[in-house]
KOLMI-419855 format. One record per atom (N, C-alpha, C, O, CB): residue number from 1; residue in one letter; x, y, z. Coordinates in nm, 3 decimals. Glycine has a CB too. Example, Ala and Ser with C-alpha at 12.3 -4.5 7.8 and 13.67 -1.06 7.14 Angstrom:
! residues 2
{k->1	r->a	px->1.319	py->-0.569	pz->0.780}
{k->1	r->a	px->1.230	py->-0.450	pz->0.780}
{k->1	r->a	px->1.320	py->-0.330	pz->0.780}
{k->1	r->a	px->1.424	py->-0.332	pz->0.846}
{k->1	r->a	px->1.131	py->-0.447	pz->0.905}
{k->2	r->s	px->1.285	py->-0.225	pz->0.708}
{k->2	r->s	px->1.367	py->-0.106	pz->0.714}
{k->2	r->s	px->1.290	py->0.003	pz->0.787}
{k->2	r->s	px->1.341	py->0.114	pz->0.804}
{k->2	r->s	px->1.408	py->-0.060	pz->0.572}
This chain:
! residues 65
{k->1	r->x	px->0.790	py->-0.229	pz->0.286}
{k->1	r->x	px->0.720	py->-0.340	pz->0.350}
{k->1	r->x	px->0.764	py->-0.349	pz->0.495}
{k->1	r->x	px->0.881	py->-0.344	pz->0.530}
{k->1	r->x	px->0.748	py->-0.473	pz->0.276}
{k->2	r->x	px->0.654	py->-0.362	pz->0.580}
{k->2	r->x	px->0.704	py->-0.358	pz->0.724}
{k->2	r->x	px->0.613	py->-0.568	pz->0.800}
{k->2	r->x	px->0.497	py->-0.609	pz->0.803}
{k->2	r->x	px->0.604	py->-0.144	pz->0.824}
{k->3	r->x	px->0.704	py->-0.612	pz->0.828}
{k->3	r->x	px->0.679	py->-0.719	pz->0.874}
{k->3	r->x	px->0.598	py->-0.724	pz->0.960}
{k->3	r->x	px->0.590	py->-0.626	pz->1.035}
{k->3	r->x	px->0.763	py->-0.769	pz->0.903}
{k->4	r->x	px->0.496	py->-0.853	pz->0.985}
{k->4	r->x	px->0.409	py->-0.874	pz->1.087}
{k->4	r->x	px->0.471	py->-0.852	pz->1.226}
{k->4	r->x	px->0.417	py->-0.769	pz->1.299}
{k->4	r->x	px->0.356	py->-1.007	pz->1.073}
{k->5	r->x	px->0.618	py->-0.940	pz->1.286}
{k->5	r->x	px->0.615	py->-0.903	pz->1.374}
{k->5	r->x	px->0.786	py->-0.968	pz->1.399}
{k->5	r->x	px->0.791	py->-1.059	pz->1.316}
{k->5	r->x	px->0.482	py->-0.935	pz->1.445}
{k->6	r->x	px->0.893	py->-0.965	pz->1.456}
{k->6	r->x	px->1.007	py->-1.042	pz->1.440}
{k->6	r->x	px->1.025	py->-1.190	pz->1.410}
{k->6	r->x	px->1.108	py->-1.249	pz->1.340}
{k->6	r->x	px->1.063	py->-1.024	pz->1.537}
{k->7	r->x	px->0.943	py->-1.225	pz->1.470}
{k->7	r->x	px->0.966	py->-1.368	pz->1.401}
{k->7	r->x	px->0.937	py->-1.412	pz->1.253}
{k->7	r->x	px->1.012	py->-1.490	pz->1.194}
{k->7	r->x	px->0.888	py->-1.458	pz->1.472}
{k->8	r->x	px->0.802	py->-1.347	pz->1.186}
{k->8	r->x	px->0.783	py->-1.340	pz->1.040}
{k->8	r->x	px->0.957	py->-1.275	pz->0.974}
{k->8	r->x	px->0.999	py->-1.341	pz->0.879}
{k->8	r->x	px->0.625	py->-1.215	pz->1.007}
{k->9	r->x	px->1.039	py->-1.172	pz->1.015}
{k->9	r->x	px->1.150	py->-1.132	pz->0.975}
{k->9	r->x	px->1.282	py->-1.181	pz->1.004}
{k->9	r->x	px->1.388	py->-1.153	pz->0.948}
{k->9	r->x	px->1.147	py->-1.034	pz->0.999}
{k->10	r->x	px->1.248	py->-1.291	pz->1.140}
{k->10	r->x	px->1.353	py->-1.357	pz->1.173}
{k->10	r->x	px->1.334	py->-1.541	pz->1.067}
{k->10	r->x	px->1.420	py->-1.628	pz->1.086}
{k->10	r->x	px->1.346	py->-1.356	pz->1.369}
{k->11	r->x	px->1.255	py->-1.558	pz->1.002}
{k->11	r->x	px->1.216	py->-1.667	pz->0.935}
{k->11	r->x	px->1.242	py->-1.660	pz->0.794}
{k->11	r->x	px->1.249	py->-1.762	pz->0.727}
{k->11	r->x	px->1.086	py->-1.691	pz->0.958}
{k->12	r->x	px->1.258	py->-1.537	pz->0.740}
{k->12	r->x	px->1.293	py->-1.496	pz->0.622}
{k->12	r->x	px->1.451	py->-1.503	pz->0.606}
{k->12	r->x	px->1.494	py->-1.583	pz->0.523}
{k->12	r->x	px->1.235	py->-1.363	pz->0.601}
{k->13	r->x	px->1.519	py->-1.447	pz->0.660}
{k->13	r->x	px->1.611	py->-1.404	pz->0.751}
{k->13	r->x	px->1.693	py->-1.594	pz->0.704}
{k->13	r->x	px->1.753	py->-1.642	pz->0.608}
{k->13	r->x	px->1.530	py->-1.346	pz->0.952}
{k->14	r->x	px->1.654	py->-1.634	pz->0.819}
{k->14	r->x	px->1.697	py->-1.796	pz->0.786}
{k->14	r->x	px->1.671	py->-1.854	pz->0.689}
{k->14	r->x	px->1.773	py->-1.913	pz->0.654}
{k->14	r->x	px->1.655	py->-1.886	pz->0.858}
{k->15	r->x	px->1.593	py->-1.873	pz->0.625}
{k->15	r->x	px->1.540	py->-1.910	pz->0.521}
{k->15	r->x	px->1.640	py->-1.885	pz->0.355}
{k->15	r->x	px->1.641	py->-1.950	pz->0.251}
{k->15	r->x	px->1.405	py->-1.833	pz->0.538}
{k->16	r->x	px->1.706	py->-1.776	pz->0.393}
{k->16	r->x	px->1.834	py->-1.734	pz->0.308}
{k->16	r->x	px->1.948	py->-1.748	pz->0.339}
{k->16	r->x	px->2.048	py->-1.687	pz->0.299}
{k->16	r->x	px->1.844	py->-1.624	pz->0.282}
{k->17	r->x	px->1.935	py->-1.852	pz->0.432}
{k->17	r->x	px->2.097	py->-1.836	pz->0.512}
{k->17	r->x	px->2.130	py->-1.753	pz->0.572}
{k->17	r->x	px->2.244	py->-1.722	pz->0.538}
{k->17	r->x	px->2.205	py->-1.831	pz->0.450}
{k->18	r->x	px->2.077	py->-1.667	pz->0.683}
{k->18	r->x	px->2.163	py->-1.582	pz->0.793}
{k->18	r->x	px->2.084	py->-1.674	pz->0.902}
{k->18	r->x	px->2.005	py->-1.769	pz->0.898}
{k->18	r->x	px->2.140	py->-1.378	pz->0.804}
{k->19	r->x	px->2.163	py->-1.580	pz->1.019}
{k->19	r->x	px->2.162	py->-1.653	pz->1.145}
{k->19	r->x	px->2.088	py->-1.498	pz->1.231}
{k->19	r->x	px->2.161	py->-1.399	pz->1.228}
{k->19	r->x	px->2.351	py->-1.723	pz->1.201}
{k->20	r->x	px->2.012	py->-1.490	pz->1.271}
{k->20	r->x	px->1.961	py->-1.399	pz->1.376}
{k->20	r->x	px->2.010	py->-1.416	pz->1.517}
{k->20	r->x	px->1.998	py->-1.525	pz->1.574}
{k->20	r->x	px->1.819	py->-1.410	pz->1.380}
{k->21	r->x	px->2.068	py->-1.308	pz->1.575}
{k->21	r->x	px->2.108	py->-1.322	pz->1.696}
{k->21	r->x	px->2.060	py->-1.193	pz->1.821}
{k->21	r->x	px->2.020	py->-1.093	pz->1.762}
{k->21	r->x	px->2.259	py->-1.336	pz->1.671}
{k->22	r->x	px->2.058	py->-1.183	pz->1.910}
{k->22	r->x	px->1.991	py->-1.140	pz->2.003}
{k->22	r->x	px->2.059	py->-1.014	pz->2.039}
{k->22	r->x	px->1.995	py->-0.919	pz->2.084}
{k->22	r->x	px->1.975	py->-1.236	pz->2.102}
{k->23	r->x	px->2.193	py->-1.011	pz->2.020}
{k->23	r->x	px->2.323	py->-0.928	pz->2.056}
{k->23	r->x	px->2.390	py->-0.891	pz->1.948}
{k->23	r->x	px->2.377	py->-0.968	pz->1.852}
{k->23	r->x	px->2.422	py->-0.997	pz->2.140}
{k->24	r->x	px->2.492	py->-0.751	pz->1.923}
{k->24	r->x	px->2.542	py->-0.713	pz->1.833}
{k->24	r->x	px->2.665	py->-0.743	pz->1.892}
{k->24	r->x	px->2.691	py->-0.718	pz->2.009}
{k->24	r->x	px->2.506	py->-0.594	pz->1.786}
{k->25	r->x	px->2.769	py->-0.814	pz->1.785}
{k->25	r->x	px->2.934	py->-0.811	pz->1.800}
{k->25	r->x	px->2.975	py->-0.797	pz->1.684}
{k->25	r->x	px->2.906	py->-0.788	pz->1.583}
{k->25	r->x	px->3.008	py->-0.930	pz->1.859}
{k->26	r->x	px->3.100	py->-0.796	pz->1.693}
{k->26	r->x	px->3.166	py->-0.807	pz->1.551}
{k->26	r->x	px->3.172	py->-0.888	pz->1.451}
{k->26	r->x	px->3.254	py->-0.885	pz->1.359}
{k->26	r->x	px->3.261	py->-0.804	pz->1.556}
{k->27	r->x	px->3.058	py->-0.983	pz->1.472}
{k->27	r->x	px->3.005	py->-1.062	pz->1.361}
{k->27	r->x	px->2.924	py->-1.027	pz->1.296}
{k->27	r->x	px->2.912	py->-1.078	pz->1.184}
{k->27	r->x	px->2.968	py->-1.157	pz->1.382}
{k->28	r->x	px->2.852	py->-0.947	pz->1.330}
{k->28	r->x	px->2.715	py->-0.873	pz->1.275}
{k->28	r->x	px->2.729	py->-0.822	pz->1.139}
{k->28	r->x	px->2.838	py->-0.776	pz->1.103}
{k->28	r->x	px->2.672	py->-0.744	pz->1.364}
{k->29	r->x	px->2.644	py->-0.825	pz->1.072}
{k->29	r->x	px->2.621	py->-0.789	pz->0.923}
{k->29	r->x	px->2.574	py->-0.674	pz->0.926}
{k->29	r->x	px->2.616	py->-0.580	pz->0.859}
{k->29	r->x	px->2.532	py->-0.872	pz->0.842}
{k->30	r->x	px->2.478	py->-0.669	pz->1.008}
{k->30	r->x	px->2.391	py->-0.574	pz->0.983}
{k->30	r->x	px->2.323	py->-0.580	pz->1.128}
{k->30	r->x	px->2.327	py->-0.675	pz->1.206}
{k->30	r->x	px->2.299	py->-0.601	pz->0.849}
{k->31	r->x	px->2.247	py->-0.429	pz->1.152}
{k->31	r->x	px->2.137	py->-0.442	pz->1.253}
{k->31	r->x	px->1.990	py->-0.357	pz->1.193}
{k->31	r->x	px->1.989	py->-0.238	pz->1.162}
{k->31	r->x	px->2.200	py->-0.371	pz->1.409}
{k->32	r->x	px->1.905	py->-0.424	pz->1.188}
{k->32	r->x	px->1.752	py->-0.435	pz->1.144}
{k->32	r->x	px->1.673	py->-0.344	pz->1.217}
{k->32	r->x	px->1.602	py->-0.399	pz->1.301}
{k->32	r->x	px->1.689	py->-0.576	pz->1.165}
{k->33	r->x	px->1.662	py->-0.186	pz->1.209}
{k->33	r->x	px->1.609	py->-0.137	pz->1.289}
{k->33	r->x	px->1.516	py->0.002	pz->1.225}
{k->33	r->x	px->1.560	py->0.104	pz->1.173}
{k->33	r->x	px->1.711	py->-0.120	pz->1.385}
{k->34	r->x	px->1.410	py->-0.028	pz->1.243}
{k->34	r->x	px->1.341	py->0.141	pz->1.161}
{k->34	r->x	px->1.354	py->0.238	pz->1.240}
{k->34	r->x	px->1.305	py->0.340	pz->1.191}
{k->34	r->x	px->1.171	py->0.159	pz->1.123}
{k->35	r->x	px->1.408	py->0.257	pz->1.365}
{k->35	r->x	px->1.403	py->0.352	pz->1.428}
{k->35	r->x	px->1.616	py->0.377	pz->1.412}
{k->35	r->x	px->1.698	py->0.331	pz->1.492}
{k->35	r->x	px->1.303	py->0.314	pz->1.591}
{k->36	r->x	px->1.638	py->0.434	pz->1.325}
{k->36	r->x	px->1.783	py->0.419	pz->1.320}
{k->36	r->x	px->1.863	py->0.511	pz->1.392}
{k->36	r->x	px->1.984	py->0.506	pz->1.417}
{k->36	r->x	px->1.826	py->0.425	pz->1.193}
{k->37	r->x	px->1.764	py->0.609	pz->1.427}
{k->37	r->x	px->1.858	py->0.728	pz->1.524}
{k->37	r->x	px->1.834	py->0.710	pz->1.680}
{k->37	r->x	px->1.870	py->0.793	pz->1.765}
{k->37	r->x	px->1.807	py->0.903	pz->1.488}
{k->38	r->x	px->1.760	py->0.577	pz->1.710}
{k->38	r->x	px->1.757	py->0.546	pz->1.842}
{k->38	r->x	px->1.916	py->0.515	pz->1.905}
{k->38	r->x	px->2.022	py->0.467	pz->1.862}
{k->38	r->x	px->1.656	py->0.421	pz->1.853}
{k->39	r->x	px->1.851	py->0.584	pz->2.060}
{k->39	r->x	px->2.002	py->0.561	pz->2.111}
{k->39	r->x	px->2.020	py->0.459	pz->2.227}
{k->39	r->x	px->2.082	py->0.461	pz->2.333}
{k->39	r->x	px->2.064	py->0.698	pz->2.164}
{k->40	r->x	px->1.947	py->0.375	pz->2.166}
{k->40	r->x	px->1.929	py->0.211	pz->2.216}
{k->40	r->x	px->2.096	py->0.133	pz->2.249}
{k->40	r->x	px->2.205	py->0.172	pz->2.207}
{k->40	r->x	px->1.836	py->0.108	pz->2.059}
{k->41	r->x	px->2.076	py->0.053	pz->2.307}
{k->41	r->x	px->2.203	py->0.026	pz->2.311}
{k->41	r->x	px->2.234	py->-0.063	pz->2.183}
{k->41	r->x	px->2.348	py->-0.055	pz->2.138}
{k->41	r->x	px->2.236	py->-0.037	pz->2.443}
{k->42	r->x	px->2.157	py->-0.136	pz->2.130}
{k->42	r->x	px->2.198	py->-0.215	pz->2.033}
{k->42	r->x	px->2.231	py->-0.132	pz->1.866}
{k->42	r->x	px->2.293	py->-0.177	pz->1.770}
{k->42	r->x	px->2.079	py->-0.325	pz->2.033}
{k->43	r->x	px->2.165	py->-0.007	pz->1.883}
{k->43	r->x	px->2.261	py->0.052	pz->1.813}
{k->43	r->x	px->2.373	py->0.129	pz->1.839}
{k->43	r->x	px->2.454	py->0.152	pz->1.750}
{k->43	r->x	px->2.214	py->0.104	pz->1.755}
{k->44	r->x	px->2.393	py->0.191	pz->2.007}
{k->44	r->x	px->2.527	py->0.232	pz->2.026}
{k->44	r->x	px->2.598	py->0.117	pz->2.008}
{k->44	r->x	px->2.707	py->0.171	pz->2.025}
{k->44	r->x	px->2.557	py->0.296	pz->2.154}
{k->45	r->x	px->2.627	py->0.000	pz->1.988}
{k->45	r->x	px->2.726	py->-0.112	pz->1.977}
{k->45	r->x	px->2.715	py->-0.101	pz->1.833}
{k->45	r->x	px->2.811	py->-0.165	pz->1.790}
{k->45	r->x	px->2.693	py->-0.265	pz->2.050}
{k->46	r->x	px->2.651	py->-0.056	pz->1.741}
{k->46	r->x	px->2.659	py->-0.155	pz->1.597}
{k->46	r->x	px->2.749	py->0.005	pz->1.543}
{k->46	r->x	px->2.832	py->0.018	pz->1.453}
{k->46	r->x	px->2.450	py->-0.224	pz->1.485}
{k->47	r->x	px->2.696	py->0.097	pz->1.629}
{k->47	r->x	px->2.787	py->0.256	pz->1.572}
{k->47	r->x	px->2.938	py->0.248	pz->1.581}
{k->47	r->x	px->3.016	py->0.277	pz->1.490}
{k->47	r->x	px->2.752	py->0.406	pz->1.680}
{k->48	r->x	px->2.975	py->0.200	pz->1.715}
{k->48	r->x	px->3.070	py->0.136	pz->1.761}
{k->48	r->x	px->3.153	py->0.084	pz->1.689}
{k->48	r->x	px->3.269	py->0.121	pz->1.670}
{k->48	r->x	px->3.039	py->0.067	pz->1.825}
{k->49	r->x	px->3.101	py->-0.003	pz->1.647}
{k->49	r->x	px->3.153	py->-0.126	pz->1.577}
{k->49	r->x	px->3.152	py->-0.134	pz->1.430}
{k->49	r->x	px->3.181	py->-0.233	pz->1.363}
{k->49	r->x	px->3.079	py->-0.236	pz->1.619}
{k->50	r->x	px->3.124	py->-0.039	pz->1.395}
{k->50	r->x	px->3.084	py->0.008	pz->1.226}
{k->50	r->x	px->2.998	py->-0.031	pz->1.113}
{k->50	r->x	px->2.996	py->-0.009	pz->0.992}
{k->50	r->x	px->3.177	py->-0.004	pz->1.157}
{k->51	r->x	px->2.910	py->-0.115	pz->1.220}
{k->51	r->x	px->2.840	py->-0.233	pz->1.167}
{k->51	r->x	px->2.699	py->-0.104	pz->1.108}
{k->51	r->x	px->2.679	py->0.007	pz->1.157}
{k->51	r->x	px->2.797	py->-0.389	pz->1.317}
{k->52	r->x	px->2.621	py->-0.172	pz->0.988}
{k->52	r->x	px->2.543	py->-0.064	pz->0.915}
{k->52	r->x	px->2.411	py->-0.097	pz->0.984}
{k->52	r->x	px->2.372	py->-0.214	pz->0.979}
{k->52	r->x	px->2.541	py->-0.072	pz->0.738}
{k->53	r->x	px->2.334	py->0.002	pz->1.052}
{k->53	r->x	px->2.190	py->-0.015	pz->1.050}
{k->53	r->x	px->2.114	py->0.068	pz->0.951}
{k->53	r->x	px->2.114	py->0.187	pz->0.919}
{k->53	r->x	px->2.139	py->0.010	pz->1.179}
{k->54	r->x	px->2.040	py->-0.059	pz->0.912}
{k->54	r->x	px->1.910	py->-0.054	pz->0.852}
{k->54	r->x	px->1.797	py->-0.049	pz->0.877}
{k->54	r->x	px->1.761	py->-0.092	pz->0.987}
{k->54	r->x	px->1.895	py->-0.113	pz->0.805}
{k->55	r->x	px->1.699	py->0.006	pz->0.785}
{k->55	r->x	px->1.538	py->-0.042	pz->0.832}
{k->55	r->x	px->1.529	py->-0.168	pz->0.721}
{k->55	r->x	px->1.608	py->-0.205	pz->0.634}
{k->55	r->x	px->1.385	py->0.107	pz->0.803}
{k->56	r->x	px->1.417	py->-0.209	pz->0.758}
{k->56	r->x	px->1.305	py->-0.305	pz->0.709}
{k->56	r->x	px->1.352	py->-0.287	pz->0.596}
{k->56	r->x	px->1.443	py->-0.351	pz->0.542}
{k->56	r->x	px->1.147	py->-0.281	pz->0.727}
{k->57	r->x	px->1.276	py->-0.177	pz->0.545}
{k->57	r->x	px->1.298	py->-0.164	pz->0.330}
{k->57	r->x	px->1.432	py->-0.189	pz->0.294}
{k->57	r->x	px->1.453	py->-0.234	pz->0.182}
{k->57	r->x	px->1.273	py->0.021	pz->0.240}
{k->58	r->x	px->1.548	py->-0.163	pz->0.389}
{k->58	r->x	px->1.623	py->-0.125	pz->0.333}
{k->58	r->x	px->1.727	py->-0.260	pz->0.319}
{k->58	r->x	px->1.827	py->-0.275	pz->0.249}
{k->58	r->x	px->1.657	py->-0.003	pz->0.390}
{k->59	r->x	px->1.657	py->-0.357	pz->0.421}
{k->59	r->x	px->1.696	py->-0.474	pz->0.468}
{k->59	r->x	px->1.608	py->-0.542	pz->0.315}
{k->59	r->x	px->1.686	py->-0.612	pz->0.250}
{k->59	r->x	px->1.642	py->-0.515	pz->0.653}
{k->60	r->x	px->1.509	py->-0.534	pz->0.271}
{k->60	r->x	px->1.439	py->-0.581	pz->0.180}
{k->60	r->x	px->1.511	py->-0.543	pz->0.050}
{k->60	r->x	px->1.537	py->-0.625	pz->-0.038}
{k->60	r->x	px->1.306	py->-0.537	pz->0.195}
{k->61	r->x	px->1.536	py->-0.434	pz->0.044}
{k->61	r->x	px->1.597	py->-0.411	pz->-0.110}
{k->61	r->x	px->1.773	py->-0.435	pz->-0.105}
{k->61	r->x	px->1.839	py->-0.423	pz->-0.209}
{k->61	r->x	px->1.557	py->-0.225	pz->-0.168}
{k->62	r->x	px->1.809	py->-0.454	pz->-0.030}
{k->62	r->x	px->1.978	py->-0.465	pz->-0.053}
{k->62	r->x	px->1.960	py->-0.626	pz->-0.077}
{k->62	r->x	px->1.967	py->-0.675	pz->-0.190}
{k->62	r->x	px->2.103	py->-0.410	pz->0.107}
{k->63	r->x	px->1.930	py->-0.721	pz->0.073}
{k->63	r->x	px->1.924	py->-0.849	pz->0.109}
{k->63	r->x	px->1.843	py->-0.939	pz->0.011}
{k->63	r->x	px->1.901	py->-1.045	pz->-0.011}
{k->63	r->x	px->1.872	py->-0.852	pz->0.239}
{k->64	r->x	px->1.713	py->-0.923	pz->-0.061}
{k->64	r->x	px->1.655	py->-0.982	pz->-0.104}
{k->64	r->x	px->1.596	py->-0.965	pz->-0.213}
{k->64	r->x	px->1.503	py->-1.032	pz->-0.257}
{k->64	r->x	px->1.612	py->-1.003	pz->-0.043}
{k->65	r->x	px->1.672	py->-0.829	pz->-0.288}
{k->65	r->x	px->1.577	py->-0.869	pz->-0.439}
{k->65	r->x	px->1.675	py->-0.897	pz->-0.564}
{k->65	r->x	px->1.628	py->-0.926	pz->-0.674}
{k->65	r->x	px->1.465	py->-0.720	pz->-0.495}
C-alpha cells in the first residue's frame, strides 16, 4: 500500500501514538522511505545513527497489523 500523500501517512502515524518529525536524531524509530538506497541526507543520518529505514509496506506490516 502506498499512501496518498505525507500527510494521509503522517495522520495514521499519530493516530497510533507516534510523533512525526521533520529531522532524524537519535530519537528516531524509524525513517519512512521507499527509496531506501537514496543518498539523501536524511538517510545518511538514520545509517549513521543505526536507525532502520523502511518503505511504506514495510512501515505497514511491522507498525500496524
Amino acid at each position: 500500500m502506498h499512501y496518498a500523500n505525507r500527510n494521509e501517512l503522517k495522520e495514521i502515524i499519530e493516530n497510533k501514538g507516534g510523533k512525526v518529525t521533520g529531522s532524524v536524531t537519535s530519537k528516531t524509530t524509524c525513517l519512512i522511505n521507499n527509496d531506501i538506497t537514496s543518498a539523501s541526507g536524511k538517510n545518511k543520518k538514520a545509517k549513521e545513527l543505526g536507525i532502520p529505514i523502511i518503505s511504506e509496506e514495510e512501515f505497514q506490516n511491522t507498525y500496524l497489523s
